[in-house]
Backbone bond lengths (Angstrom), bond angles and torsions (degrees), N, CA, C in turn:
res aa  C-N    CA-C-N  psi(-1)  N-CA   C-N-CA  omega(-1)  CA-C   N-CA-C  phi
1 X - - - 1.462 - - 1.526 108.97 -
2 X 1.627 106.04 116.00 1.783 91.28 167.81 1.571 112.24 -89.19
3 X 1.269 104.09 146.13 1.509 131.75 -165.54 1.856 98.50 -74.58
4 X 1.223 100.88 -76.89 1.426 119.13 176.98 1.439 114.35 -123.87
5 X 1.547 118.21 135.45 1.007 131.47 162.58 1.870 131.44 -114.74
6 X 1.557 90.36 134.84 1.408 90.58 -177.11 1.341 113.46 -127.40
7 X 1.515 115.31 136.18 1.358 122.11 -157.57 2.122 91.88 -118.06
8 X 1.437 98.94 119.13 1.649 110.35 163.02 1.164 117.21 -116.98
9 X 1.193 116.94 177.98 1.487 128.10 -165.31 1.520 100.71 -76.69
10 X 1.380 115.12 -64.34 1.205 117.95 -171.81 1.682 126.86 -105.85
11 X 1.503 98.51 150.75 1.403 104.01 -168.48 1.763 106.54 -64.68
12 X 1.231 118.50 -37.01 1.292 122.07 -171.62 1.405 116.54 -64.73
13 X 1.689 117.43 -9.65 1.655 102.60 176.09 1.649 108.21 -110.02
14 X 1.563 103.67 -10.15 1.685 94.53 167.64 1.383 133.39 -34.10
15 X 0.942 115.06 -50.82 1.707 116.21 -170.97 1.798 104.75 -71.19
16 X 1.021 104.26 -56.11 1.352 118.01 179.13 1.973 113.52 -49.17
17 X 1.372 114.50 -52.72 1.490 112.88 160.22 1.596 116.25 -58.77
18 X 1.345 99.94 -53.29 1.996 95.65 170.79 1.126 125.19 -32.35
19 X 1.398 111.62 -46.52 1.497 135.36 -165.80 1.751 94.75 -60.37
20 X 1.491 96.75 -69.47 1.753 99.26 -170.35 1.478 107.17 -55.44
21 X 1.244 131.12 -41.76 1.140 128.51 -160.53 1.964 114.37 -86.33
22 X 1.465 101.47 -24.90 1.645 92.94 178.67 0.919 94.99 121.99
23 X 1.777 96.62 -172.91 1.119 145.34 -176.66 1.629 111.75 -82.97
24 X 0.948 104.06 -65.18 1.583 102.84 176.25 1.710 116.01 -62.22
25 X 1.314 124.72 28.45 1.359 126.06 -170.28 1.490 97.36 -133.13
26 X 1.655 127.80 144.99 1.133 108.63 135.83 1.826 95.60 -150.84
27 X 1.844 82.18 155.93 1.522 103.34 -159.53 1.379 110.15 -107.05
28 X 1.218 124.65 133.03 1.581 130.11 -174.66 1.456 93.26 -131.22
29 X 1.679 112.67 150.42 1.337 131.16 166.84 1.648 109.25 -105.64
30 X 1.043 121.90 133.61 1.467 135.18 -157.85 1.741 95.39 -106.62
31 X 2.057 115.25 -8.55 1.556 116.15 159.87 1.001 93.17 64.00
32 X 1.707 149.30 59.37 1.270 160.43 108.15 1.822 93.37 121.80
33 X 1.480 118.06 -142.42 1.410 116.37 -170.27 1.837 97.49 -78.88
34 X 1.672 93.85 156.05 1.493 112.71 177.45 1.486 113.39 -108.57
35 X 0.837 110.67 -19.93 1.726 111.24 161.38 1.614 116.77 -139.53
36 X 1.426 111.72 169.61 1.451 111.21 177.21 2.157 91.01 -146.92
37 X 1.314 86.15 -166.86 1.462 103.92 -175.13 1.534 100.99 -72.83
38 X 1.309 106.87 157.04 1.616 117.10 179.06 1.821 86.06 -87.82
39 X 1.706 67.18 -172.38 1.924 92.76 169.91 1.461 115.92 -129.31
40 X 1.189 90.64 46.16 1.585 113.03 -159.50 1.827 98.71 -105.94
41 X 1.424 125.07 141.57 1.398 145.48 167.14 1.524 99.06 85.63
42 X 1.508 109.13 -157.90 1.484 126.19 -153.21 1.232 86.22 -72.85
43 X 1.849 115.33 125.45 1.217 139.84 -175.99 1.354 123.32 58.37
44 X 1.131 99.83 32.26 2.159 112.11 -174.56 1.502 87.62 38.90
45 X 1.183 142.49 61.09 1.448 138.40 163.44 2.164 97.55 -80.03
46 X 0.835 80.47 -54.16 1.726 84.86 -169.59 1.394 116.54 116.60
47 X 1.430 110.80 -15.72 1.573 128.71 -173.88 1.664 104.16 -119.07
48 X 1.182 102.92 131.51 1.439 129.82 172.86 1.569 115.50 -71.74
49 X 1.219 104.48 59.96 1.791 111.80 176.83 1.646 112.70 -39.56
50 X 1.325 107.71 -46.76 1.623 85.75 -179.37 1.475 105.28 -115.38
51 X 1.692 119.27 57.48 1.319 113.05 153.14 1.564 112.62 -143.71
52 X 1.442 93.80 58.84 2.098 120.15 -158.92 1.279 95.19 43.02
53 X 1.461 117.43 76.85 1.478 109.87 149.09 1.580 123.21 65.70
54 X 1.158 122.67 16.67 1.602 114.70 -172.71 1.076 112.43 -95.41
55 X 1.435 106.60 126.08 1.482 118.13 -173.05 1.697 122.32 -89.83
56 X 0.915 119.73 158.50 1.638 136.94 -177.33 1.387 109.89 -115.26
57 X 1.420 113.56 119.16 1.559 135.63 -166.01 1.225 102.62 -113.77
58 X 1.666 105.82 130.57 1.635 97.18 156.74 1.623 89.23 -128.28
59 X 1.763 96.42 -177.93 1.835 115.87 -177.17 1.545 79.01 -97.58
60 X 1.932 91.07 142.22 1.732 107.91 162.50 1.415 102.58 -56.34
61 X 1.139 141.73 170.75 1.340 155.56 -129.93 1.551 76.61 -140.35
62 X 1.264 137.13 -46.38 1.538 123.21 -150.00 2.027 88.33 -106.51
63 X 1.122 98.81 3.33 1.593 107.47 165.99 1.360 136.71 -96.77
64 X 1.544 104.57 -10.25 1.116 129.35 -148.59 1.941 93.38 -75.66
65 X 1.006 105.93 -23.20 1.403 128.29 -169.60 1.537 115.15 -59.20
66 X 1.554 92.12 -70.59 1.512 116.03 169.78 1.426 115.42 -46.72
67 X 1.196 117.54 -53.55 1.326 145.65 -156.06 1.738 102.38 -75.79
68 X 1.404 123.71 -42.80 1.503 128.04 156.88 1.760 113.15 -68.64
69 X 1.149 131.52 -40.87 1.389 127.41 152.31 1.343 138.75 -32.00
70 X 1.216 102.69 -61.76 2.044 141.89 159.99 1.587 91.28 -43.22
71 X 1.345 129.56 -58.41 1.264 144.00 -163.38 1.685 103.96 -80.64
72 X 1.394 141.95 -40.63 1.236 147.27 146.77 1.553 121.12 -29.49
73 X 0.997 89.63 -88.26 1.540 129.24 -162.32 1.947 83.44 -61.93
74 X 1.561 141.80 -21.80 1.142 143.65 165.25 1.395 120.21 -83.19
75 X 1.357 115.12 -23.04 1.105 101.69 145.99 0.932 166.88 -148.47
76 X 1.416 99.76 70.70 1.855 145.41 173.24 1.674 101.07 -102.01
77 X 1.088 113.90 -30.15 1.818 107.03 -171.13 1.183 121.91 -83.99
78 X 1.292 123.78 141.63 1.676 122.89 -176.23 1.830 110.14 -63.23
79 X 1.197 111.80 -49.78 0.926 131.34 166.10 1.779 138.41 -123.40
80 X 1.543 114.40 151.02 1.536 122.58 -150.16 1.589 90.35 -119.09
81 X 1.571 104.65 105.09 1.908 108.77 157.11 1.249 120.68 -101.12
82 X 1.686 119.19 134.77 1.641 113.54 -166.39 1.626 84.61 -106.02
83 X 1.116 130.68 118.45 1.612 128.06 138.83 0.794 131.58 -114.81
84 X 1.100 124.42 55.55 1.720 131.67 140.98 1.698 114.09 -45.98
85 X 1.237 93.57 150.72 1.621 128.46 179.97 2.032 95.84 -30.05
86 X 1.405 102.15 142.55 1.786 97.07 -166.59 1.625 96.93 -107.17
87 X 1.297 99.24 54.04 1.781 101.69 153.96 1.239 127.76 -137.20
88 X 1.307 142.33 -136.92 1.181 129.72 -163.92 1.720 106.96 -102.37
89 X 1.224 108.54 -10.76 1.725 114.83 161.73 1.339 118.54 -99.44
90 X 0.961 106.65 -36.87 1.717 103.40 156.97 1.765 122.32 -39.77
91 X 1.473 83.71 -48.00 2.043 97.90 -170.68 1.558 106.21 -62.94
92 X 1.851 99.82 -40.35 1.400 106.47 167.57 1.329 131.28 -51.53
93 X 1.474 115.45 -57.95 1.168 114.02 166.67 1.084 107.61 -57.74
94 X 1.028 155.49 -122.65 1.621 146.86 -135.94 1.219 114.42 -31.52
95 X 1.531 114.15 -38.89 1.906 111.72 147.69 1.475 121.15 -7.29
96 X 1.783 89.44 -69.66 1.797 112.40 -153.47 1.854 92.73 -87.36
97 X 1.167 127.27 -3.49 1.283 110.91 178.43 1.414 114.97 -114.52
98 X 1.500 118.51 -9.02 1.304 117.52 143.11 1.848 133.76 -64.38
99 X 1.321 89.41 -35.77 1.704 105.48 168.99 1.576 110.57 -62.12
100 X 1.321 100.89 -74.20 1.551 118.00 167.41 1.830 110.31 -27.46
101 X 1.222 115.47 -80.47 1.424 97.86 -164.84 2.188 105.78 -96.09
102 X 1.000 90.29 34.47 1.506 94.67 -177.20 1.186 125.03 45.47
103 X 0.940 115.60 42.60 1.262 120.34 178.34 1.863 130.88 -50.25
104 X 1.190 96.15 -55.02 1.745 122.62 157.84 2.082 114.77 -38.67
105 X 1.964 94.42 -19.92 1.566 77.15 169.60 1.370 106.27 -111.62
106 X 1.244 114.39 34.75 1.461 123.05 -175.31 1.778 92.29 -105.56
107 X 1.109 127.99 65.06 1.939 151.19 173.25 1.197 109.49 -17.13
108 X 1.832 98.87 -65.38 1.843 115.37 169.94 1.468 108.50 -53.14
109 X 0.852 149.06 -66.23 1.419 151.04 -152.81 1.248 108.75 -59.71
110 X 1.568 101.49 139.73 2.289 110.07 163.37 1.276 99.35 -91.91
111 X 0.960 106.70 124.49 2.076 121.28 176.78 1.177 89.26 -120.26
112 X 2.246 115.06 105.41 1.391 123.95 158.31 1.097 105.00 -93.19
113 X 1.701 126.96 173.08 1.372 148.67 158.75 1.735 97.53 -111.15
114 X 1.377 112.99 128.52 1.436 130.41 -169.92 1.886 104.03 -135.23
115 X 1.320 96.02 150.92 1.672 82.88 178.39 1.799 98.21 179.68
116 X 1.160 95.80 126.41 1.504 123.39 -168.40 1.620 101.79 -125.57
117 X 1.388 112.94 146.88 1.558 145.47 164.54 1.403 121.23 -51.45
118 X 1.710 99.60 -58.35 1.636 99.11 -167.53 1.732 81.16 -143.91
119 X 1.475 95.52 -176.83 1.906 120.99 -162.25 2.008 77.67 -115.40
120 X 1.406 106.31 64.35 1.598 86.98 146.02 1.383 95.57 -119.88
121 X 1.499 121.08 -166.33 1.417 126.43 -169.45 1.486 87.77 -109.93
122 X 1.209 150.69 6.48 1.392 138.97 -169.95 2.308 92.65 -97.00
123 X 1.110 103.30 -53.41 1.491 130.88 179.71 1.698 102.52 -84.90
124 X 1.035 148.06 -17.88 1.539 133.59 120.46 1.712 129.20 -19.37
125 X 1.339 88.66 -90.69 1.711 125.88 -178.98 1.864 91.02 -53.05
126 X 1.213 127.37 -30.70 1.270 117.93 -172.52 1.549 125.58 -94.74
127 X 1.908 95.85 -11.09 1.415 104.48 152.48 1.298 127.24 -73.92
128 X 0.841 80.73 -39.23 2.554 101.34 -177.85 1.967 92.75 -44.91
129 X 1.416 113.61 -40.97 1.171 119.82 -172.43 1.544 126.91 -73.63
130 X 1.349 106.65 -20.38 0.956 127.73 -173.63 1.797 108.37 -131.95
131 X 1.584 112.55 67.31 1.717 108.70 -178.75 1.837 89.82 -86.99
132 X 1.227 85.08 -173.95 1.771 109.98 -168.42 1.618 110.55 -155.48
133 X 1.407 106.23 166.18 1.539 85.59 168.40 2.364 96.01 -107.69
134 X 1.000 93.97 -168.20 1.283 120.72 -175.59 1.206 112.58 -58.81
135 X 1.653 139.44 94.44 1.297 141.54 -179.14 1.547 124.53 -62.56
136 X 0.788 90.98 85.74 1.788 106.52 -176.68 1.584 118.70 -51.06
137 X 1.529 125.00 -10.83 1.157 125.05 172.40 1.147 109.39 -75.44
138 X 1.878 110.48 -48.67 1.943 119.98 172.43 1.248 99.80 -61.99
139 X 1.186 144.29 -18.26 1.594 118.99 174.73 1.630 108.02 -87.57
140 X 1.165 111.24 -40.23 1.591 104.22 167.07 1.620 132.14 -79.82
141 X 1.480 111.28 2.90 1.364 108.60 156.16 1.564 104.88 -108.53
142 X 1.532 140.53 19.65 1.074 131.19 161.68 1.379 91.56 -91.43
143 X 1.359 149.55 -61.43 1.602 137.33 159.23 1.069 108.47 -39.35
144 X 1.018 162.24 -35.44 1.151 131.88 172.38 1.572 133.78 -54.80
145 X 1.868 100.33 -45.49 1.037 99.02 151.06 1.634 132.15 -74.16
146 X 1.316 115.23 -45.37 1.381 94.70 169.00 1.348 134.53 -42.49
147 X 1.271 115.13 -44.51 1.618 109.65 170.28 1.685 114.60 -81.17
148 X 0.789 142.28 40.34 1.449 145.74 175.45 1.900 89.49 -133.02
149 X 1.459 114.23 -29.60 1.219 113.22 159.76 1.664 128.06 -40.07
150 X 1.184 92.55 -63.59 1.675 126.49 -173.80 1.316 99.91 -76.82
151 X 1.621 153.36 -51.59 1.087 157.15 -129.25 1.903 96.54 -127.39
152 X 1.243 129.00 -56.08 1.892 96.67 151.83 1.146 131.19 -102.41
153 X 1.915 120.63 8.99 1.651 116.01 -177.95 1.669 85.51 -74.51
154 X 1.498 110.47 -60.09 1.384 117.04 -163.66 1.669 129.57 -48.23
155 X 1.106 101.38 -22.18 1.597 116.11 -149.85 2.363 87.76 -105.73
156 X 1.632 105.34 -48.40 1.457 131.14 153.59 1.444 106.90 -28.21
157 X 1.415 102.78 -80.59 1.373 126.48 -147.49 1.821 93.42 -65.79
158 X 1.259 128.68 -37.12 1.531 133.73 164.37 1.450 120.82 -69.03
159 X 1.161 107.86 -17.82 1.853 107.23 165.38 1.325 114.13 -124.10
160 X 1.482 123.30 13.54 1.488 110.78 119.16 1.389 144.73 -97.95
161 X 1.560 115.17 18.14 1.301 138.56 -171.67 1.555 97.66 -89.04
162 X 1.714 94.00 -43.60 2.026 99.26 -161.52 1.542 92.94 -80.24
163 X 1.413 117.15 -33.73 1.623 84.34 -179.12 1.427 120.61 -126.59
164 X 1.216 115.18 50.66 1.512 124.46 161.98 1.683 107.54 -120.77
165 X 1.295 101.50 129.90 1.637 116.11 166.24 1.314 111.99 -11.60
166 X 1.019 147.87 126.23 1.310 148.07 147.66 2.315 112.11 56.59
167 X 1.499 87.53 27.55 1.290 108.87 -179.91 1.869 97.84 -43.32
168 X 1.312 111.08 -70.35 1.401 109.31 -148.08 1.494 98.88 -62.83
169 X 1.670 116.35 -42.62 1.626 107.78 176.57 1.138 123.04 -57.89
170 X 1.613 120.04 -9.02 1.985 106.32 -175.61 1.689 82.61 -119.26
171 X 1.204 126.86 48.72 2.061 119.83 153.69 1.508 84.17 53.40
172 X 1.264 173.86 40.86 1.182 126.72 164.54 1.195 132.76 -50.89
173 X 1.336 142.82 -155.93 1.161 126.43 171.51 1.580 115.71 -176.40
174 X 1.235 144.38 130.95 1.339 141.33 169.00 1.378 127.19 -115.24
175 X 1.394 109.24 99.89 1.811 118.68 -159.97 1.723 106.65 -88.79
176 X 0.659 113.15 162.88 1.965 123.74 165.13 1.679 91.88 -16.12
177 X 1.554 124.36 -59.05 1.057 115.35 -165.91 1.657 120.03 -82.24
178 X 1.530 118.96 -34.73 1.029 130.65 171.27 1.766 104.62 -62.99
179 X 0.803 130.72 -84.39 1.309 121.98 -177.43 1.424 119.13 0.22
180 X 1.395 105.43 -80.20 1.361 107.84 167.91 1.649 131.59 -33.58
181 X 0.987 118.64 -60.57 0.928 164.58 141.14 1.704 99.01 2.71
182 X 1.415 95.48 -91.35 1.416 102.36 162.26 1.433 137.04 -46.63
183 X 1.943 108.09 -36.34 1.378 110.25 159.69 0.951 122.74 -68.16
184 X 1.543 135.79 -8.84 1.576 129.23 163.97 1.718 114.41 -76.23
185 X 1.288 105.51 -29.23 1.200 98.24 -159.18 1.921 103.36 -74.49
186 X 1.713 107.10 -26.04 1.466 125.34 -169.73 1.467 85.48 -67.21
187 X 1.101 120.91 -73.72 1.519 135.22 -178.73 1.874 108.35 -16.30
188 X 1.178 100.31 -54.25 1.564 116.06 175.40 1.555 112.43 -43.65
């Protein structure tokens, strides 16, 4: 029976948090986000422009794995720790891996958000002390950017494909940042 489970981004600090934390812990990396936007509706955007923006999620296919595990191994545990990375993709991911393996209809369960600096055991053990729930502003400014992603890289990235030389054979591409970017340089 696992006691507590804690889900991180990456595979490389599992063993090492296990270690500090015990026996009654075990730690899985969920290997950064588990789903993203489809390419699904008006302009395979994935986002529903004229129904305020609501987007359509699927699980990576090569995630799909993790993501039924995450979903196991959750629910056998008394309690659910998200530590992912402590910024605004971090917040996301643990977002998308509560969504992803449903976690939220798991009723019984404590689902914290935890988040530490560095992999010592002093700054571990001192997150456990300090859980939270899920900051809903970092999940809505990680959409924000993601869909400003999708809505001028995508829409960009197709009208600089059609009119640059051999655009579509070299991928180009114009993201949130390129866009701009490019309108300065036209501007010039």
């Amino acid at each position: 029976m696992v006691k507590n489970l804690v889900i991180v981004e990456s595979p490389a600090k599992t063993k090492t948090i296990e270690k500090y934390l015990g026996k009654n812990y075990k730690v899985i990396a969920s290997v950064g986000h588990v789903r993203d936007l489809t390419n699904e509706g008006k302009g395979g955007l994935g986002i529903d422009v004229d129904n305020d923006f609501s987007p359509s999620y699927l699980i990576d296919t090569d995630k799909e794995k993790v993501v039924k595990e995450i979903k196991d191994l959750a629910k056998k545990a008394n309690k659910i720790f998200l530590a992912t990375d402590p910024d605004r993709e971090g917040e996301a991911i643990a977002w998308h891996v509560v969504e992803a393996a449903k976690l939220s209809e798991l009723s019984d369960k404590i689902i914290s958000r935890i988040t530490f600096n560095e992999i010592t055991e002093k700054a571990v053990k001192q997150a456990f002390d300090n859980p939270r729930k899920l900051d809903q502003d970092l999940i809505d400014a990680h959409k924000g950017r993601r869909f400003s992603d999708r809505i001028a890289g995508f829409r960009g990235s197709r009208v600089l494909q059609a009119n640059v030389v051999g655009g579509r054979n070299k991928g180009l591409s114009a993201g949130r940042v390129q866009t701009p970017a490019l309108g300065l340089i036209v501007d010039r």
